[in-house]
TORSEMI-201643 format. One line per field, with one value per residue: x, y, z negated of N, C-alpha, C, CB in turn; residue number from 1. Coordinates in steps of 0.001 Angstrom, whole numbers. Glycine has a CB too. Example, Ala and Ser with C-alpha at 12.3 -4.5 7.8 and 13.67 -1.06 7.14 Angstrom:
<atoms>
nxx c(13190;12850)
nyy c(-5690;-2250)
nzz c(-7800;-7080)
caxx c(12300;13670)
cayy c(-4500;-1060)
cazz c(-7800;-7140)
cxx c(13200;12900)
cyy c(-3300;30)
czz c(-7800;-7870)
cbxx c(11308;14084)
cbyy c(-4473;-598)
cbzz c(-9046;-5725)
num c(1;2)
</atoms>
This chain:
<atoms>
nxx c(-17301;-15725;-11725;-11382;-13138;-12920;-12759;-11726;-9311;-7878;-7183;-4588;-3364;-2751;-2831;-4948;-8093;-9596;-7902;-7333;-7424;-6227;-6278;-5546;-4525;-3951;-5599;-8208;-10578;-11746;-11505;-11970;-12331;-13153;-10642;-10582;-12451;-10810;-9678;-8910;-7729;-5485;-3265;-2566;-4724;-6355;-5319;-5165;-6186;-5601;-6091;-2868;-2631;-934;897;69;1609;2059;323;-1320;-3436;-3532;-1310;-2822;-3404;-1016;-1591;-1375;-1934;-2021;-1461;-1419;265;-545;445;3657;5966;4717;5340;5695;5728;6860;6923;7169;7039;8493;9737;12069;12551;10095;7163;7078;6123;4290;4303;5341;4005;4716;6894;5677;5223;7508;6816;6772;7519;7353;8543;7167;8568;8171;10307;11798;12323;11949;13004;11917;12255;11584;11448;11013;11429;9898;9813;8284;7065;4846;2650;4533;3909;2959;3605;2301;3106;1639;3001;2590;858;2457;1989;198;1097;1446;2125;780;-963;-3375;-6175;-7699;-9900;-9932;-7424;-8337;-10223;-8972;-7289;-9562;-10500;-8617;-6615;-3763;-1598;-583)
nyy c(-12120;-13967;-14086;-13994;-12904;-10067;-7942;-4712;-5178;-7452;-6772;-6314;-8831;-11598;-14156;-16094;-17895;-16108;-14173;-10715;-8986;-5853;-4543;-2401;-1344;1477;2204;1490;2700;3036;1345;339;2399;4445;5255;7001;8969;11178;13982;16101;18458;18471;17858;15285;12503;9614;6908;3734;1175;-1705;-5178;-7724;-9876;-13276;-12542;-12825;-15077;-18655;-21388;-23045;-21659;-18953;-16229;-12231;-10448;-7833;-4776;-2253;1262;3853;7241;10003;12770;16078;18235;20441;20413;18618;17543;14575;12621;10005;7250;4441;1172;-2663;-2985;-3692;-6491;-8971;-10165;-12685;-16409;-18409;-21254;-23254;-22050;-19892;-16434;-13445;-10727;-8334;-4630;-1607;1597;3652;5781;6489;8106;9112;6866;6349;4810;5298;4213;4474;5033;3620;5335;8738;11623;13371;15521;15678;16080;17214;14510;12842;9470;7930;4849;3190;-69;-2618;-4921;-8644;-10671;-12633;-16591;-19162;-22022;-25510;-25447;-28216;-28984;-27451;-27244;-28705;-27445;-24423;-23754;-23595;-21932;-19708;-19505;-19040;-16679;-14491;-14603;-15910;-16905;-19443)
nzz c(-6172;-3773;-3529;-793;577;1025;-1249;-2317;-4464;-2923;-600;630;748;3104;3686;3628;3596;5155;6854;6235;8995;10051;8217;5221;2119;1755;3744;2472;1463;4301;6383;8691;10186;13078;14849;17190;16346;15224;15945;18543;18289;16740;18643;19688;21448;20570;22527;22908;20724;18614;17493;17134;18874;18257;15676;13269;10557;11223;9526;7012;6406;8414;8982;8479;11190;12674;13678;16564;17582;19555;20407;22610;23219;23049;23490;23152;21045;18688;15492;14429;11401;9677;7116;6418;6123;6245;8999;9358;7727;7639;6349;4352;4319;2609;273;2247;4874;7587;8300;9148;11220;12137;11940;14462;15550;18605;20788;23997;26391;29986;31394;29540;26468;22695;20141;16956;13214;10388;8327;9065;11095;13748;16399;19029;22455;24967;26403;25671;24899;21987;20162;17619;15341;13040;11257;11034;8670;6484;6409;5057;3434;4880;8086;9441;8547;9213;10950;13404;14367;13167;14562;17287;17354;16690;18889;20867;19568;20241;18673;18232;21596;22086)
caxx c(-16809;-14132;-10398;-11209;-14261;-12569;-12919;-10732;-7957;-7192;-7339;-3332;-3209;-3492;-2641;-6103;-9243;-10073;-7356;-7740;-6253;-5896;-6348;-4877;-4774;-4092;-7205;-8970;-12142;-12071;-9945;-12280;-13076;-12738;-9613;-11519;-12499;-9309;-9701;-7241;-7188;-4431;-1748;-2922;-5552;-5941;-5177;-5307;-6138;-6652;-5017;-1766;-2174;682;1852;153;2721;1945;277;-2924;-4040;-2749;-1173;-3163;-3128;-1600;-2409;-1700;-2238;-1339;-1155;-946;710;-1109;1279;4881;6612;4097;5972;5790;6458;6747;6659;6699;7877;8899;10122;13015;12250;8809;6815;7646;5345;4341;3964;5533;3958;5828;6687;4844;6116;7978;6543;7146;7459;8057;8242;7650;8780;8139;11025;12327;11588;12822;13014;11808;12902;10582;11281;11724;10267;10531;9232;7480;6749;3668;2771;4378;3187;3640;3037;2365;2617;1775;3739;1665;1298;2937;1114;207;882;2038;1498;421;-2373;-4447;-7537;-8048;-10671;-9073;-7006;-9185;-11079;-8060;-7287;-10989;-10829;-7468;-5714;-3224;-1946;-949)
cayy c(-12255;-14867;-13226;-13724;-11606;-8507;-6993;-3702;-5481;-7957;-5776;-6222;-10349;-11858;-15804;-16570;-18516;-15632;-12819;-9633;-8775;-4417;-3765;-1959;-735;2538;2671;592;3483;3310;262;159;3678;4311;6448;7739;10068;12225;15558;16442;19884;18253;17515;14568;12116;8265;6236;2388;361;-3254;-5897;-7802;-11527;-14141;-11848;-13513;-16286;-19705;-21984;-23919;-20414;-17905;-14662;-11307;-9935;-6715;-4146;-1377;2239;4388;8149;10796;13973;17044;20083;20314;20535;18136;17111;13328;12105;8501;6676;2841;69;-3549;-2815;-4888;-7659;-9322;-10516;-14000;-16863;-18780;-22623;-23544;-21525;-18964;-15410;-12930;-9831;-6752;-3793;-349;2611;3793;6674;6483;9427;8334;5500;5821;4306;5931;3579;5347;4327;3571;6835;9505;12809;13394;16259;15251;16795;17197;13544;11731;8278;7824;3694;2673;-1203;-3190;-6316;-9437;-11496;-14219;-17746;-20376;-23436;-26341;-25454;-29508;-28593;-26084;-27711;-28602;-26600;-23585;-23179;-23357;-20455;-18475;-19440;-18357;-15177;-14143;-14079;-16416;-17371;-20886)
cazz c(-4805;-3665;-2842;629;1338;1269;-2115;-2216;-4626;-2388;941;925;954;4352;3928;2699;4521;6046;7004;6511;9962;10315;6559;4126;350;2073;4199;2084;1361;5529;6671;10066;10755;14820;15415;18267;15974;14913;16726;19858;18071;15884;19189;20285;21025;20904;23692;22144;19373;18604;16707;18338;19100;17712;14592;11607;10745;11214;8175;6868;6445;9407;7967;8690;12372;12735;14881;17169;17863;20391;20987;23569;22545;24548;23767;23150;19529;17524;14668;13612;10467;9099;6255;6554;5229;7167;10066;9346;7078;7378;5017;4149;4299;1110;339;3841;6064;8639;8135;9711;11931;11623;12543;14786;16272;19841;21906;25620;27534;31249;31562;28533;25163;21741;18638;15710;12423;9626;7602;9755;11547;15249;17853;20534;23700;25743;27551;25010;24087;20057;20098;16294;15364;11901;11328;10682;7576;6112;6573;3802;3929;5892;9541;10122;7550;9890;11024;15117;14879;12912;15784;18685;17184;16917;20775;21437;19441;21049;17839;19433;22773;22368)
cxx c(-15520;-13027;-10451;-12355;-14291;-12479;-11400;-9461;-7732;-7598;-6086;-2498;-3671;-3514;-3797;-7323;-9470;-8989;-7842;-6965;-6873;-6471;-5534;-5179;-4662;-5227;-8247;-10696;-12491;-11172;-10829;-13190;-12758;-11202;-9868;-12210;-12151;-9688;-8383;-7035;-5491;-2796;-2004;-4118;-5337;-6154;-5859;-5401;-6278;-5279;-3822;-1819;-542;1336;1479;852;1549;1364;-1100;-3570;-3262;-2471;-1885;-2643;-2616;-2050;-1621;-2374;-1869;-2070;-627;-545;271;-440;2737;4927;5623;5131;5157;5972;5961;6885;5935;7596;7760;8978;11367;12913;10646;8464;6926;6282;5513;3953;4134;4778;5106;5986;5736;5677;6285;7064;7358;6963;8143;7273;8233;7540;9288;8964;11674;11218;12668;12352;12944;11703;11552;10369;11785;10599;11125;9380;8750;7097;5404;3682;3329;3730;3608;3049;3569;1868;2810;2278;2063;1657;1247;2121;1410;-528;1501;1582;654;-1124;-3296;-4913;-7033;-8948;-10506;-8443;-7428;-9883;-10169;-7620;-8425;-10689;-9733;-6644;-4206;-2902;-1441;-638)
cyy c(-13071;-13554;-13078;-12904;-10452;-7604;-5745;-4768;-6265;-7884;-6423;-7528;-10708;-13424;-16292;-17404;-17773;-14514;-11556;-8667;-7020;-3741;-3126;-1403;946;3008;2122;1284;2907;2578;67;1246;3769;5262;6732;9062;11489;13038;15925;17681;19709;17497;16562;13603;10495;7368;4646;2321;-1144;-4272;-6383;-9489;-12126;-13193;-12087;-14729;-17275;-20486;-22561;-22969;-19504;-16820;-14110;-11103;-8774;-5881;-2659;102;2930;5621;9044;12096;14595;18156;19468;20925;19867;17685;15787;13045;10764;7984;5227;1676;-1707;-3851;-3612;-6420;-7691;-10099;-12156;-14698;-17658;-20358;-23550;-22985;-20098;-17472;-14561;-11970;-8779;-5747;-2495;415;3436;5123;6806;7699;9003;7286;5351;5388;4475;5087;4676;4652;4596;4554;7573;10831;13392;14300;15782;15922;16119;15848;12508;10774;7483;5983;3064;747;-1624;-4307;-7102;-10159;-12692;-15482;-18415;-21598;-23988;-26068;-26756;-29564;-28078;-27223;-27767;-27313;-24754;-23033;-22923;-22600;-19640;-18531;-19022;-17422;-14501;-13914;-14811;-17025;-18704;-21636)
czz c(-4804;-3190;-1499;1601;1378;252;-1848;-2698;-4106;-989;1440;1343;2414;4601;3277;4184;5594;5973;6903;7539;9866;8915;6113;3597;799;2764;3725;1881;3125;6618;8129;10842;12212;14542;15890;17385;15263;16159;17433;19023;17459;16832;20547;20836;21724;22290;23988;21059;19583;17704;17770;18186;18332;16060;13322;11784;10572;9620;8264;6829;7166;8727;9065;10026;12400;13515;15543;17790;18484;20503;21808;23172;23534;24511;22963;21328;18279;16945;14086;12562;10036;8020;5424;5994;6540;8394;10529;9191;7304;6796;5220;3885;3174;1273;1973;4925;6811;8071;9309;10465;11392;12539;13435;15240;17278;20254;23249;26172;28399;31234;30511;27328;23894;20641;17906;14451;11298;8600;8677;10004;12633;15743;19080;21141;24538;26765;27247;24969;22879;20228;18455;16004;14435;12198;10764;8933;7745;6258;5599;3929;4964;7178;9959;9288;8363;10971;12627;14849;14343;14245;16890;18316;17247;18087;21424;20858;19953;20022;17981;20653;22992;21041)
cbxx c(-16575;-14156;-9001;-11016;-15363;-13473;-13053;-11075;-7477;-7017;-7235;-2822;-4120;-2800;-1214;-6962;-10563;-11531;-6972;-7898;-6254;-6673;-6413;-4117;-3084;-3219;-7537;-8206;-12072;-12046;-9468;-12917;-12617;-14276;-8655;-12887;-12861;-7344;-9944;-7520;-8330;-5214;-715;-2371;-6695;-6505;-3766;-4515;-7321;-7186;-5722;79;-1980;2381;1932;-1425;4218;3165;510;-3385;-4301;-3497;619;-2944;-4040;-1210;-4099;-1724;-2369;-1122;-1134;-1804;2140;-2783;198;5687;6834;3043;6283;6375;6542;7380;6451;6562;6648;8615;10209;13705;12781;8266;5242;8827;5101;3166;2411;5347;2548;5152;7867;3831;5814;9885;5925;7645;7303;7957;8690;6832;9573;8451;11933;13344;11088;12696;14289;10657;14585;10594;12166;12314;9741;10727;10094;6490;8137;3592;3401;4299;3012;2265;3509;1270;2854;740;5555;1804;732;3243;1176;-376;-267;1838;2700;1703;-2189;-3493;-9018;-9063;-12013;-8193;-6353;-9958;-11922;-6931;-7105;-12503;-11111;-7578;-6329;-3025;-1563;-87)
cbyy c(-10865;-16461;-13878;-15063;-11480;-7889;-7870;-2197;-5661;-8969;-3689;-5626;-11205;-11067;-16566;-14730;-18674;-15424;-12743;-9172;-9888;-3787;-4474;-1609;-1348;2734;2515;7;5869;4710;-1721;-1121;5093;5347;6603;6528;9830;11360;16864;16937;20765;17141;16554;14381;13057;7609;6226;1611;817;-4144;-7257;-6873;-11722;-13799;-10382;-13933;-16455;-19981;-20925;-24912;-19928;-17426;-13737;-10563;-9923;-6280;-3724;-1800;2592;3624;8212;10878;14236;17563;22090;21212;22310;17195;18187;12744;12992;7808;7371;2479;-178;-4137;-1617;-4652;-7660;-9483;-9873;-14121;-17202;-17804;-22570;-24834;-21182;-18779;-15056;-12516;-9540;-6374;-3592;-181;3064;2420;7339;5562;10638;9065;5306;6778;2562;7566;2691;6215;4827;2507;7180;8667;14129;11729;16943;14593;16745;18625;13949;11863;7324;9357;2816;3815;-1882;-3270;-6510;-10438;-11328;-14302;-18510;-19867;-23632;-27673;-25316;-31000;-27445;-24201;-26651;-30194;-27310;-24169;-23562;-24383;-20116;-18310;-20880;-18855;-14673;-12994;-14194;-16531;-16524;-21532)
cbzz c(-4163;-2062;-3038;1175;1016;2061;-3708;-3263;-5577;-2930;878;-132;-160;5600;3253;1590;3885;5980;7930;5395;11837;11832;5464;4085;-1182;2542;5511;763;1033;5633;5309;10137;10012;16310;15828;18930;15884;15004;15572;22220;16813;14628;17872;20027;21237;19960;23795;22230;18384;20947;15883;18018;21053;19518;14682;10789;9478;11767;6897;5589;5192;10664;7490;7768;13062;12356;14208;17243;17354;21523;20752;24500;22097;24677;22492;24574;19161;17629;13821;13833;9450;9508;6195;8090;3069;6997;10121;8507;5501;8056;4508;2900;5300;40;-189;4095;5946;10425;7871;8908;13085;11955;11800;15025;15705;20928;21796;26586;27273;32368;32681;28138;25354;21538;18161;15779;12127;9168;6097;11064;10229;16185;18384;20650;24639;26557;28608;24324;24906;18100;21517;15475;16126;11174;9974;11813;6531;4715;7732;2494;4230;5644;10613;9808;6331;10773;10381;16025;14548;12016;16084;19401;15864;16068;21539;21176;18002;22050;16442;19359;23731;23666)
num c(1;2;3;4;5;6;7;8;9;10;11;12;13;14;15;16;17;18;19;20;21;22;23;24;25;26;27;28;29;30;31;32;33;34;35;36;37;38;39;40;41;42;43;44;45;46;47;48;49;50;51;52;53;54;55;56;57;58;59;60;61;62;63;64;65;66;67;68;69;70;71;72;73;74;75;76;77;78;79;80;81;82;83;84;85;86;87;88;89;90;91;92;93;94;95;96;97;98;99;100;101;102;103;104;105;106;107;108;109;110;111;112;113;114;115;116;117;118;119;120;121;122;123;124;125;126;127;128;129;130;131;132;133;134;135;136;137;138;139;140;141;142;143;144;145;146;147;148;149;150;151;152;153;154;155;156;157;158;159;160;161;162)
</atoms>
């Protein structure tokens, strides 16, 4: 198998022919299971998913898309916990292409919105909305490299918007 058809060890690479946009070495047994099917018994239940337009960097090869998740908390005192990594720094793009995005995590309680830090563990209250977001990956390569037609598929598949 080439590096870019998905084998497990290179789940974690995203500047390749083909991205592996909402992967990872962590879900890699089950890297496109629904979330729809996590059980409300456990607090909450899912709201959204889907990848996030614009967040693989720029290059002859686009970095990885990432993606989006969102929860509703249904009773008061779920306990959160986190355990993430680039939320700050994002991953850097290789052979001239762009970096990619940081990721995060938000709490909306009605008008507000609570930054949550990439290690942490937070209470949440009933009505919550826990909004989880992966950064993108890095891009490779010269941006002036990437094909006309490269891009007008990623403007047709909505992976970006211009």
């Amino acid at each position: 198998m080439s590096p870019a058809s998905g084998t497990r060890a290179n789940t974690r690479f995203s500047a390749l022919p083909k991205p592996h946009s909402a992967c990872s070495p962590l879900l890699a047994k089950r890297p496109r299971e629904s979330p729809i099917r996590l059980k409300p018994r456990i607090g909450f239940r899912v709201e959204g998913y889907g990848l996030l337009a614009d967040t693989g960097g720029k290059g002859r090869h686009r970095g990885g898309l990432g993606f989006y998740r969102s929860y509703r908390v249904l009773k008061d005192g779920v306990k959160f916990a986190i355990y993430a990594d680039r939320f700050r720094i994002p991953p850097s793009g290789l052979a001239g292409g762009e970096d990619g995005t940081t990721g995060s995590c938000e709490i909306q309680r009605g008008d507000e919105r609570i930054q949550v830090r990439s290690k942490d563990s937070v209470k949440l209250l009933k009505g919550d909305l826990l909004v989880l977001k992966t950064g993108g990956g890095g891009g490779y390569g010269q941006i002036a490299e990437r094909s006309d037609a490269a891009i007008a598929r990623d403007l047709s598949a909505g992976f970006v918007t211009a």
